[in-house]
PQR file of N, CA, C, O and H, with PARSE charges and radii, in Angstrom:
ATOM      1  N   UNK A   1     -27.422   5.520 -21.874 -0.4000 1.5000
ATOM      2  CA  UNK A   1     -27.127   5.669 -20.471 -0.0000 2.0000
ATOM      3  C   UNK A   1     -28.417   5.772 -19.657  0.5500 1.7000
ATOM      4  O   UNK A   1     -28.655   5.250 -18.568 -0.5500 1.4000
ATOM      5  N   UNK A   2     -29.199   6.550 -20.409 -0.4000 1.5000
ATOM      6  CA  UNK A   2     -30.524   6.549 -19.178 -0.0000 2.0000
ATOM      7  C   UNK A   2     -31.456   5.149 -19.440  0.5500 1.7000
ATOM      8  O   UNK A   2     -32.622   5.051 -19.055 -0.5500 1.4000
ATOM      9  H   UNK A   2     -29.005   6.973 -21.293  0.4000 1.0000
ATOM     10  N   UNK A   3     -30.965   4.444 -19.923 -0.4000 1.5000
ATOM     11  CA  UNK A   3     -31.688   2.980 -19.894 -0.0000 2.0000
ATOM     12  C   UNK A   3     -31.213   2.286 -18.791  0.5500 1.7000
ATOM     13  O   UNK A   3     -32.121   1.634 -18.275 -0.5500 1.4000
ATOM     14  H   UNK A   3     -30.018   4.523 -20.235  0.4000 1.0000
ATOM     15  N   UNK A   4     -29.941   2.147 -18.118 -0.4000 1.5000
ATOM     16  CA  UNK A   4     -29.573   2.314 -17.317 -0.0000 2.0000
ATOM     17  C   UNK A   4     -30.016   2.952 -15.696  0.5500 1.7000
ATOM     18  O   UNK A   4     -29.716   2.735 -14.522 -0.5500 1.4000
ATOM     19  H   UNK A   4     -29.203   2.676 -18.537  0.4000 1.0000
ATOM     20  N   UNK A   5     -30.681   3.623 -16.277 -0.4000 1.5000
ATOM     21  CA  UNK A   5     -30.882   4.399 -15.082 -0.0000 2.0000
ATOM     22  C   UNK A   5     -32.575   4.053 -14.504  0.5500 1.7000
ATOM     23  O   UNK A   5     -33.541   3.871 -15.245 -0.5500 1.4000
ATOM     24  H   UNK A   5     -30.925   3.799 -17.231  0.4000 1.0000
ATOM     25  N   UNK A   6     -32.586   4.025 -12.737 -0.4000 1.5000
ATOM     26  CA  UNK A   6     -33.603   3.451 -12.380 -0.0000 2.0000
ATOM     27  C   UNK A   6     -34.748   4.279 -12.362  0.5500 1.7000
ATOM     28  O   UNK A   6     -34.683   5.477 -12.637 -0.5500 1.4000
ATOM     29  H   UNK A   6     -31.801   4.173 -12.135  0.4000 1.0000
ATOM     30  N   UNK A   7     -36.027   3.568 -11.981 -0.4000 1.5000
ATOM     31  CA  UNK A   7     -37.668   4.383 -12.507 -0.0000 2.0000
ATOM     32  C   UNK A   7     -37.845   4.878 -10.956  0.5500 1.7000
ATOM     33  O   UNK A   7     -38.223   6.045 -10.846 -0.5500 1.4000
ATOM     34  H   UNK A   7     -36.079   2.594 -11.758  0.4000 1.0000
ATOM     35  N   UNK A   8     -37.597   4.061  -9.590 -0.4000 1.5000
ATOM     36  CA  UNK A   8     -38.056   4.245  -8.381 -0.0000 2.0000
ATOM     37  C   UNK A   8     -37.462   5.495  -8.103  0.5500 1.7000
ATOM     38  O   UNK A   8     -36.445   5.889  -8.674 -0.5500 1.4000
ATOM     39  H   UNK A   8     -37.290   3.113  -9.680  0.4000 1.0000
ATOM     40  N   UNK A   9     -38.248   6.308  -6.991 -0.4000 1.5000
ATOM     41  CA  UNK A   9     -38.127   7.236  -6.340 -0.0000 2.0000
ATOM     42  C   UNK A   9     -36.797   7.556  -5.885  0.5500 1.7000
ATOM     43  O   UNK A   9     -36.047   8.503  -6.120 -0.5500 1.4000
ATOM     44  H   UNK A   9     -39.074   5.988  -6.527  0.4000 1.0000
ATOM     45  N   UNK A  10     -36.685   6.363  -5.065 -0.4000 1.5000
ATOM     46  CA  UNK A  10     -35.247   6.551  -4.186 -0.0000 2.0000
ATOM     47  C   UNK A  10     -34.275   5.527  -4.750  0.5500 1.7000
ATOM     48  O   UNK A  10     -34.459   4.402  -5.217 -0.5500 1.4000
ATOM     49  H   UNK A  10     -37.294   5.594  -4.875  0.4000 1.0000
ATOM     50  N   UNK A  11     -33.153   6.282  -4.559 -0.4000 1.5000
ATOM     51  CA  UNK A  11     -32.044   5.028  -5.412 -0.0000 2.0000
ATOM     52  C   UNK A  11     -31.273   4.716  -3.621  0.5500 1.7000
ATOM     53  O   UNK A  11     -31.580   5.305  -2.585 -0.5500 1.4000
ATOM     54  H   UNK A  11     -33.004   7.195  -4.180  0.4000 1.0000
ATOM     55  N   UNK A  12     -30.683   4.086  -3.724 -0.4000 1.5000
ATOM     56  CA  UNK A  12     -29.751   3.484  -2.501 -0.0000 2.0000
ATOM     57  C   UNK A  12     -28.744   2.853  -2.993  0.5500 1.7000
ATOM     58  O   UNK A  12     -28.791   1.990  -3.870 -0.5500 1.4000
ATOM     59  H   UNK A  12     -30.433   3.607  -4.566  0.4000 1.0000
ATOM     60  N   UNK A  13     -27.268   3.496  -2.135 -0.4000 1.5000
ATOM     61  CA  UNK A  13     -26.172   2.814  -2.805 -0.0000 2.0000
ATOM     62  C   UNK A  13     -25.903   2.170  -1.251  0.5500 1.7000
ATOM     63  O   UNK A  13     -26.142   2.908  -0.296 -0.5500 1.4000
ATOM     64  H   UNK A  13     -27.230   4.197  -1.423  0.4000 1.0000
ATOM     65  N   UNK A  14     -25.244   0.345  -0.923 -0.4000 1.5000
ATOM     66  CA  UNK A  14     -24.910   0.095  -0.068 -0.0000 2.0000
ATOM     67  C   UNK A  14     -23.271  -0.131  -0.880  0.5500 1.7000
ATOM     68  O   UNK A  14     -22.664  -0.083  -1.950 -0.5500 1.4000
ATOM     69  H   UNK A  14     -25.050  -0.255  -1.699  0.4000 1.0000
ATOM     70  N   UNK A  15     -23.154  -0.449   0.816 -0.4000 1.5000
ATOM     71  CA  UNK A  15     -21.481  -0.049   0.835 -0.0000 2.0000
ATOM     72  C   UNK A  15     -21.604  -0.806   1.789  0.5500 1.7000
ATOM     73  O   UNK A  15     -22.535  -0.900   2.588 -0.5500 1.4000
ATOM     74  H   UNK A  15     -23.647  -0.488   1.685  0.4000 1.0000
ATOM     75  N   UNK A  16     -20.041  -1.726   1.677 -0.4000 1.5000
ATOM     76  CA  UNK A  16     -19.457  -2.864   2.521 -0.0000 2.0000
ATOM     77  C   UNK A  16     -19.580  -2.308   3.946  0.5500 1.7000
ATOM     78  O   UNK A  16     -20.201  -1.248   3.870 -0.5500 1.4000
ATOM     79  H   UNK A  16     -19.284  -1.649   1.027  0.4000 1.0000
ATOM     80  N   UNK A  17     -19.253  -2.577   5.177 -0.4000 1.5000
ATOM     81  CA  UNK A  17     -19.195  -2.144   6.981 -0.0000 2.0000
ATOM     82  C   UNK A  17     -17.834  -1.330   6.614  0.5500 1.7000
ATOM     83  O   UNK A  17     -17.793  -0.113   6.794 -0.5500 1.4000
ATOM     84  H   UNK A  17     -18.748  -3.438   5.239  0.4000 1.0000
ATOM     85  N   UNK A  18     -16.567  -2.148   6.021 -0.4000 1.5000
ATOM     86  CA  UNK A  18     -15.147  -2.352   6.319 -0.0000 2.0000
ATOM     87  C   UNK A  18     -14.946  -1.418   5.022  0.5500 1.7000
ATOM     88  O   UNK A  18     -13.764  -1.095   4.909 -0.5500 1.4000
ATOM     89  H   UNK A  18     -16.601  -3.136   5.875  0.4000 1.0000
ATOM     90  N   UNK A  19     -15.545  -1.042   4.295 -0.4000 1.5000
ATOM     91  CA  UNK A  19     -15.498  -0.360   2.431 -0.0000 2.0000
ATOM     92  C   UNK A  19     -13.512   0.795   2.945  0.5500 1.7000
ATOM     93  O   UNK A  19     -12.456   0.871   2.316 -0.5500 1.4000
ATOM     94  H   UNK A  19     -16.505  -1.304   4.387  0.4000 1.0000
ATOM     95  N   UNK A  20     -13.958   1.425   4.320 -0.4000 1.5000
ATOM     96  CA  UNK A  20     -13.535   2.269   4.644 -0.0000 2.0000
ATOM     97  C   UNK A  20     -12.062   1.911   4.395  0.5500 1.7000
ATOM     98  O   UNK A  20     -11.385   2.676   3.708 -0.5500 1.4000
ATOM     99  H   UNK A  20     -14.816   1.364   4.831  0.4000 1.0000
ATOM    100  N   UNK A  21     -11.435   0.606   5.001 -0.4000 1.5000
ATOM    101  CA  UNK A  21     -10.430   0.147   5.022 -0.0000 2.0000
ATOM    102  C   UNK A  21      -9.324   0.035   4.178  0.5500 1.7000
ATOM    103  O   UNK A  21      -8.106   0.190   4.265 -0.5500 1.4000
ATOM    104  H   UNK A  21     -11.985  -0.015   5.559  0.4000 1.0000
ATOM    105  N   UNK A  22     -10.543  -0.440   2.921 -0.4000 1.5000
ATOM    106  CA  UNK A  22     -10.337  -0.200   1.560 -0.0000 2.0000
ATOM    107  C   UNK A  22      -9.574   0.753   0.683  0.5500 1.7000
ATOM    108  O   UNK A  22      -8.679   0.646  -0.154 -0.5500 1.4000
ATOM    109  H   UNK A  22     -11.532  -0.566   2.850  0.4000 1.0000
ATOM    110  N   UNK A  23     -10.197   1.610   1.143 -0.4000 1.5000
ATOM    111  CA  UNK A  23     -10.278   2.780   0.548 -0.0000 2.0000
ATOM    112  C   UNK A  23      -8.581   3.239   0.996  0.5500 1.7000
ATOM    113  O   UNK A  23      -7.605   3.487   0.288 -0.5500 1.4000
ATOM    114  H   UNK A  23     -10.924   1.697   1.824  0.4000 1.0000
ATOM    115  N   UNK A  24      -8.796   3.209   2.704 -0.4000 1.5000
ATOM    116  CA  UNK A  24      -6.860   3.591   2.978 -0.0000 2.0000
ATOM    117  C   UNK A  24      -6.566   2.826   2.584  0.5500 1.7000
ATOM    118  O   UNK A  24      -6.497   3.365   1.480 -0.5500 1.4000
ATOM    119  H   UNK A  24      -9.589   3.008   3.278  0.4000 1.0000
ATOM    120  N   UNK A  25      -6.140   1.502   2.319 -0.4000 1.5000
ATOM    121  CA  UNK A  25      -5.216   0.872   2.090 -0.0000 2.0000
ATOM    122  C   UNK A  25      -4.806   1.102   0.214  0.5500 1.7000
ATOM    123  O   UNK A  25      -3.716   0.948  -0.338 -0.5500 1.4000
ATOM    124  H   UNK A  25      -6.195   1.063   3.216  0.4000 1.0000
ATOM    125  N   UNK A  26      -6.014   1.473  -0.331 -0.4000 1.5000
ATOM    126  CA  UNK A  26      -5.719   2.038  -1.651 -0.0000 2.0000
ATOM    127  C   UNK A  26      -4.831   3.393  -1.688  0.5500 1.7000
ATOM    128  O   UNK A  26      -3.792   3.511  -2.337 -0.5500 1.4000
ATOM    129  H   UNK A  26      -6.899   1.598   0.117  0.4000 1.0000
ATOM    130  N   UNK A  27      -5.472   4.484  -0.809 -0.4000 1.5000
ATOM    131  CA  UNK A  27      -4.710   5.207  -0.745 -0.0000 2.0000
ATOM    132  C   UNK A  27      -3.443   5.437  -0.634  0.5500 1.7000
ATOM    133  O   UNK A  27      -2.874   6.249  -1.364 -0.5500 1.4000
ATOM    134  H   UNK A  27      -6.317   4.388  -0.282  0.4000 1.0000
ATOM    135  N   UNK A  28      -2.667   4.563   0.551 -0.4000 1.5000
ATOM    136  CA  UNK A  28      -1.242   4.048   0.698 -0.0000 2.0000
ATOM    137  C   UNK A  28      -0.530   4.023  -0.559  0.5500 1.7000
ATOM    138  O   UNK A  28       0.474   4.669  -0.861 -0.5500 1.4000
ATOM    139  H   UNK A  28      -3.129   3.903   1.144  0.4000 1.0000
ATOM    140  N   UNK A  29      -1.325   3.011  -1.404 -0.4000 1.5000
ATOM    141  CA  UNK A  29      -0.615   2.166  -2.120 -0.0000 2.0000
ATOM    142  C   UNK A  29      -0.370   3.634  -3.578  0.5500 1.7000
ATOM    143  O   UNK A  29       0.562   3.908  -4.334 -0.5500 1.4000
ATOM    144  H   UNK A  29      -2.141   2.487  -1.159  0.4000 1.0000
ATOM    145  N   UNK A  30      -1.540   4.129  -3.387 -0.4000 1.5000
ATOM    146  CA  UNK A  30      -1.317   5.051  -4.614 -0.0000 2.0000
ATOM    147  C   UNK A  30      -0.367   6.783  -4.324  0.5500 1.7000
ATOM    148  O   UNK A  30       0.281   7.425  -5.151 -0.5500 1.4000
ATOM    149  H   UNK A  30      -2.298   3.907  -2.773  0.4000 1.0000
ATOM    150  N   UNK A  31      -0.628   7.088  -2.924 -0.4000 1.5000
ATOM    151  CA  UNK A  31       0.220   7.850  -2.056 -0.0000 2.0000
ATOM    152  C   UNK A  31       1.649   7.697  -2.582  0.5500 1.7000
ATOM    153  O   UNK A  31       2.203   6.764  -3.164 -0.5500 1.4000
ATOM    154  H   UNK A  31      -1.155   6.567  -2.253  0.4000 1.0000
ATOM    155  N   UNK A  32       2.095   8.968  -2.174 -0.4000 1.5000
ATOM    156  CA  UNK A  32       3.638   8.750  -2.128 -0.0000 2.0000
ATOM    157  C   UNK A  32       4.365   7.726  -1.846  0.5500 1.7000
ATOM    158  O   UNK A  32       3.931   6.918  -1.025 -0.5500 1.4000
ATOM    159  H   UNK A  32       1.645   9.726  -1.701  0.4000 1.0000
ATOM    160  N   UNK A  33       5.276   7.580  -2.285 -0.4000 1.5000
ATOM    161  CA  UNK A  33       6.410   6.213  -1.734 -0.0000 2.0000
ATOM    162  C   UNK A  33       7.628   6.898  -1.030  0.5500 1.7000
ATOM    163  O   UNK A  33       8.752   6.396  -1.057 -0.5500 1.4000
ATOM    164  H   UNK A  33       5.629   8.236  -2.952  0.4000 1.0000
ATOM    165  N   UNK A  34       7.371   7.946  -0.466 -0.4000 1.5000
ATOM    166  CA  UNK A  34       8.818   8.287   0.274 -0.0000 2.0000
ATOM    167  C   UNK A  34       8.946   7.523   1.526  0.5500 1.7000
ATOM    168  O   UNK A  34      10.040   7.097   1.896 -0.5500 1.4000
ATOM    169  H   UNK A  34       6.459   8.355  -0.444  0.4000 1.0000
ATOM    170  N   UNK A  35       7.639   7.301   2.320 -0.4000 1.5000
ATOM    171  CA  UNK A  35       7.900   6.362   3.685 -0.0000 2.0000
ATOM    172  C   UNK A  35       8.926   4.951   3.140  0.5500 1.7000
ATOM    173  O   UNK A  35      10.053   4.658   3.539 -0.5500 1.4000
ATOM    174  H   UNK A  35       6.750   7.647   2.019  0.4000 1.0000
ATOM    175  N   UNK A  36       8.130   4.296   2.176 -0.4000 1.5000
ATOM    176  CA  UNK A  36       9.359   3.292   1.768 -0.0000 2.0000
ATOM    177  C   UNK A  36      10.929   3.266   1.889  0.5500 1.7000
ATOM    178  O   UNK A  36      11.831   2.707   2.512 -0.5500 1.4000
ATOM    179  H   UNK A  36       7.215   4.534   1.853  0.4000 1.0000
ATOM    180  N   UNK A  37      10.691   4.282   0.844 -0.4000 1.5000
ATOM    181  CA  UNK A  37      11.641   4.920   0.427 -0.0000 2.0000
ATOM    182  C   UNK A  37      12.860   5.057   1.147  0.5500 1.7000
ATOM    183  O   UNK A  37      13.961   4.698   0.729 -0.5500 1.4000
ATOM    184  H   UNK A  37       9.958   4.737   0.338  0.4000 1.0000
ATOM    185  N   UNK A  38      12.522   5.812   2.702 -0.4000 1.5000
ATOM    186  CA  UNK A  38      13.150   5.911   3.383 -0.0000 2.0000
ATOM    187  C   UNK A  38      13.605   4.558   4.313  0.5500 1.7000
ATOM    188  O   UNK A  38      14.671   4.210   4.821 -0.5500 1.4000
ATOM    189  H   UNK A  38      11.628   6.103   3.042  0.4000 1.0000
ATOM    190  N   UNK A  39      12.324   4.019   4.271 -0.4000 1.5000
ATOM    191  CA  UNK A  39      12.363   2.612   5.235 -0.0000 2.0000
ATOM    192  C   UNK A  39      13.666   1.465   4.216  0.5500 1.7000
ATOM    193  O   UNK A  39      14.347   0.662   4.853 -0.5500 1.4000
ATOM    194  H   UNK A  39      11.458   4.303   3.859  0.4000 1.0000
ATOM    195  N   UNK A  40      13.788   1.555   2.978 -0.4000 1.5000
ATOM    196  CA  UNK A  40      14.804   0.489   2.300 -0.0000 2.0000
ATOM    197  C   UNK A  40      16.192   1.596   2.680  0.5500 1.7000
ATOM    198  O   UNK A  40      17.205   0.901   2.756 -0.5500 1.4000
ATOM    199  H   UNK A  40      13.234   2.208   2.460  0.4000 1.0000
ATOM    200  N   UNK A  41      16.489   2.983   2.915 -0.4000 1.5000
ATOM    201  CA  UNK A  41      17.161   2.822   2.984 -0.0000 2.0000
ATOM    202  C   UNK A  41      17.952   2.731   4.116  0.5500 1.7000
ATOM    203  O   UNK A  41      19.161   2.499   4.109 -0.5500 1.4000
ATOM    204  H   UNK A  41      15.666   3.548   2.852  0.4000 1.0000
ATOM    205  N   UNK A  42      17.088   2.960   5.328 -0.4000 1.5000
ATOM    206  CA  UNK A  42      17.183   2.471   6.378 -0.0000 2.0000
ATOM    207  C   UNK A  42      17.521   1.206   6.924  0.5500 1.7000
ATOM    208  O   UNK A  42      18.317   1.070   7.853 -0.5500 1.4000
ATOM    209  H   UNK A  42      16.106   3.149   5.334  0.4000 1.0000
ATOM    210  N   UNK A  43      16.952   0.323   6.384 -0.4000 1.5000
ATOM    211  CA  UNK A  43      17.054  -0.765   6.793 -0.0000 2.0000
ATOM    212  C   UNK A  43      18.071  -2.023   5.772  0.5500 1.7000
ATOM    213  O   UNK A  43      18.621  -3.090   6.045 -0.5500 1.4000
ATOM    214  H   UNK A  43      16.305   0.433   5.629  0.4000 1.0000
ATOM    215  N   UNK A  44      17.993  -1.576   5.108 -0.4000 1.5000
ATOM    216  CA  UNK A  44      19.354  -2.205   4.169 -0.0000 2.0000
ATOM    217  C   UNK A  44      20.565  -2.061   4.564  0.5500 1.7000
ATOM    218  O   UNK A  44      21.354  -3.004   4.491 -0.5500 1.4000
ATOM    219  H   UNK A  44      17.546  -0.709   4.886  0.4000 1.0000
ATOM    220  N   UNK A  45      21.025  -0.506   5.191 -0.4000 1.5000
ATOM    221  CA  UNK A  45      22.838  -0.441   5.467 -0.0000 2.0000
ATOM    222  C   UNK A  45      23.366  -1.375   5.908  0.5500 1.7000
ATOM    223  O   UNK A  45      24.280  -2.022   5.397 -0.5500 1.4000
ATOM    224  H   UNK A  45      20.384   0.260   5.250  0.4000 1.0000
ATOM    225  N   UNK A  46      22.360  -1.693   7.823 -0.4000 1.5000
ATOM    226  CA  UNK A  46      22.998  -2.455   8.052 -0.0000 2.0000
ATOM    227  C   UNK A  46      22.630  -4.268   8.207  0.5500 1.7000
ATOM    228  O   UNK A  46      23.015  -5.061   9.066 -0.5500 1.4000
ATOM    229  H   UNK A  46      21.617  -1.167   8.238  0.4000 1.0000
ATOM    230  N   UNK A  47      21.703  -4.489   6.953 -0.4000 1.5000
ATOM    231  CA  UNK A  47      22.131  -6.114   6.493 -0.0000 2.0000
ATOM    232  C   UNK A  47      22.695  -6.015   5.579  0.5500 1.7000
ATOM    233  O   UNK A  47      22.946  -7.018   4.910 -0.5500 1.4000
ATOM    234  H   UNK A  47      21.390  -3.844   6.256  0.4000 1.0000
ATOM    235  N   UNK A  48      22.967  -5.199   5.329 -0.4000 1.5000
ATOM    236  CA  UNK A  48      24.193  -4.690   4.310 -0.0000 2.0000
ATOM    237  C   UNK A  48      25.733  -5.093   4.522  0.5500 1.7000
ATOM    238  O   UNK A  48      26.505  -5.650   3.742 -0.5500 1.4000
ATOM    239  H   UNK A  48      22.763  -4.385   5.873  0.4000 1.0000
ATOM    240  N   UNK A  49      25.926  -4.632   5.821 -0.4000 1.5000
ATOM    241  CA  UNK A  49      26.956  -4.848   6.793 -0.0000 2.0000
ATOM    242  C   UNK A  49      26.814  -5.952   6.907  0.5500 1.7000
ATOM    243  O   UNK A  49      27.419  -6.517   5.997 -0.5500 1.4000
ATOM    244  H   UNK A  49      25.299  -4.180   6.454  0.4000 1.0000
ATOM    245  N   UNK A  50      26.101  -6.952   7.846 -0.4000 1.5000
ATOM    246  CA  UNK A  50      26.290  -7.891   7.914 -0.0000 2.0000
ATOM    247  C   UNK A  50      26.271  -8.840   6.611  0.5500 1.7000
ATOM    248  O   UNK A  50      26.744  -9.902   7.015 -0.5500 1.4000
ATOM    249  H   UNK A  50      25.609  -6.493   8.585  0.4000 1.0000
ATOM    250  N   UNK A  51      26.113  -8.908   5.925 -0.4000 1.5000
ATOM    251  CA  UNK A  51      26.193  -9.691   4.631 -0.0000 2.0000
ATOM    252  C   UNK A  51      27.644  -9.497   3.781  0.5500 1.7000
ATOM    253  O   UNK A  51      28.078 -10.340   2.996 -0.5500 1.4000
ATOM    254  H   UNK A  51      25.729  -8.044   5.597  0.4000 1.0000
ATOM    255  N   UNK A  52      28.304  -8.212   4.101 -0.4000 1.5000
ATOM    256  CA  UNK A  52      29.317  -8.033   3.878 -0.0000 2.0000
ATOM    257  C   UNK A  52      30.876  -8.820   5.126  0.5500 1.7000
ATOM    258  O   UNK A  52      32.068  -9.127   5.164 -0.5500 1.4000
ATOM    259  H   UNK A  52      27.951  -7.528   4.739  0.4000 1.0000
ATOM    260  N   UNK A  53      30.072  -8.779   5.611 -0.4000 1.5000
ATOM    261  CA  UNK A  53      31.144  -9.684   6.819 -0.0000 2.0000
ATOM    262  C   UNK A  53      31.274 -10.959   6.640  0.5500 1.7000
ATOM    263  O   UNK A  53      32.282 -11.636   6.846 -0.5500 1.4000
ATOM    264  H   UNK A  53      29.104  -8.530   5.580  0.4000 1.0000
ATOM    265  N   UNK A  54      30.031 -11.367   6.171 -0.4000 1.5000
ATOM    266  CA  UNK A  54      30.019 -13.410   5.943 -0.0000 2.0000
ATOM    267  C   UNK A  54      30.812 -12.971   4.888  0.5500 1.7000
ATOM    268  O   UNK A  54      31.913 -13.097   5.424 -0.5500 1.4000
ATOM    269  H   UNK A  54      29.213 -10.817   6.004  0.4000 1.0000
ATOM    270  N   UNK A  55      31.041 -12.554   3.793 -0.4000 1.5000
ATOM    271  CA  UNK A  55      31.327 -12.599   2.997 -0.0000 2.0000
ATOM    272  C   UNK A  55      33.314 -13.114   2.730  0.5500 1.7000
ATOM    273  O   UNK A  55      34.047 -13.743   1.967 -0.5500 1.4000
ATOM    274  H   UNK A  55      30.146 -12.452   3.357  0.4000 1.0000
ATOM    275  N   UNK A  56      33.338 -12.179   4.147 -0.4000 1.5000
ATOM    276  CA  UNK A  56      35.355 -11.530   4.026 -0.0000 2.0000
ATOM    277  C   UNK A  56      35.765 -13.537   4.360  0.5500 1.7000
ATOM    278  O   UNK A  56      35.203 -14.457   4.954 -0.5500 1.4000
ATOM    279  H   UNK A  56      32.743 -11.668   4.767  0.4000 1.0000
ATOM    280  N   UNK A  57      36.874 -13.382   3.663 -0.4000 1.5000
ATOM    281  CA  UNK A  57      37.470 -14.939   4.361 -0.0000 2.0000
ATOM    282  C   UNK A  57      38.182 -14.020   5.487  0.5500 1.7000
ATOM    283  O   UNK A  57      38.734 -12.919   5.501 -0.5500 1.4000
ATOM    284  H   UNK A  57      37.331 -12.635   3.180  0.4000 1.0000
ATOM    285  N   UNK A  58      37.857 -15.136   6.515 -0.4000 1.5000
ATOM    286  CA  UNK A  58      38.336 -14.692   7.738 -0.0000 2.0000
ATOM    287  C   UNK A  58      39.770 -16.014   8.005  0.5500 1.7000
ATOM    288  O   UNK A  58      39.760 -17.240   7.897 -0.5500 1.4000
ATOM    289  H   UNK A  58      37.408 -16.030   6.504  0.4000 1.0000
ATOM    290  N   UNK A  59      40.958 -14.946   8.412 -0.4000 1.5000
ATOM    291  CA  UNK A  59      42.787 -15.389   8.124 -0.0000 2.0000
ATOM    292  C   UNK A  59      43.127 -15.825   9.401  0.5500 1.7000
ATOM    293  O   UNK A  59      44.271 -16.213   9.636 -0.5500 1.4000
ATOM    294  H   UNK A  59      40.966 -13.949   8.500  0.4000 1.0000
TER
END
């Protein structure tokens, strides 16, 4: 490991402008899933409904 490792004084780590962005959008993804969660079941009832209506033969 320390072969690896540099001889100069100062080390410097750069990092992307946008790195930041990154980083939330990782977070999200590894974060809870209850916002989803809630959002499918929200939003399913009613194409739910409607998908159930094409469905009926209409007499």
């Amino acid at each position: 490991m320390k072969a690896r490792c540099t001889t100069g004084k100062e080390r410097r780590i750069t990092r992307w402008a946008h790195e930041h962005l990154i980083e939330a959008a990782r977070a999200r993804l590894i974060g809870p899933t209850e916002p989803m969660t809630i959002r499918r079941g929200t939003v399913a009832h009613p194409f739910g409904t409607i998908k159930a209506g094409w469905a009926r033969p209409t007499s």
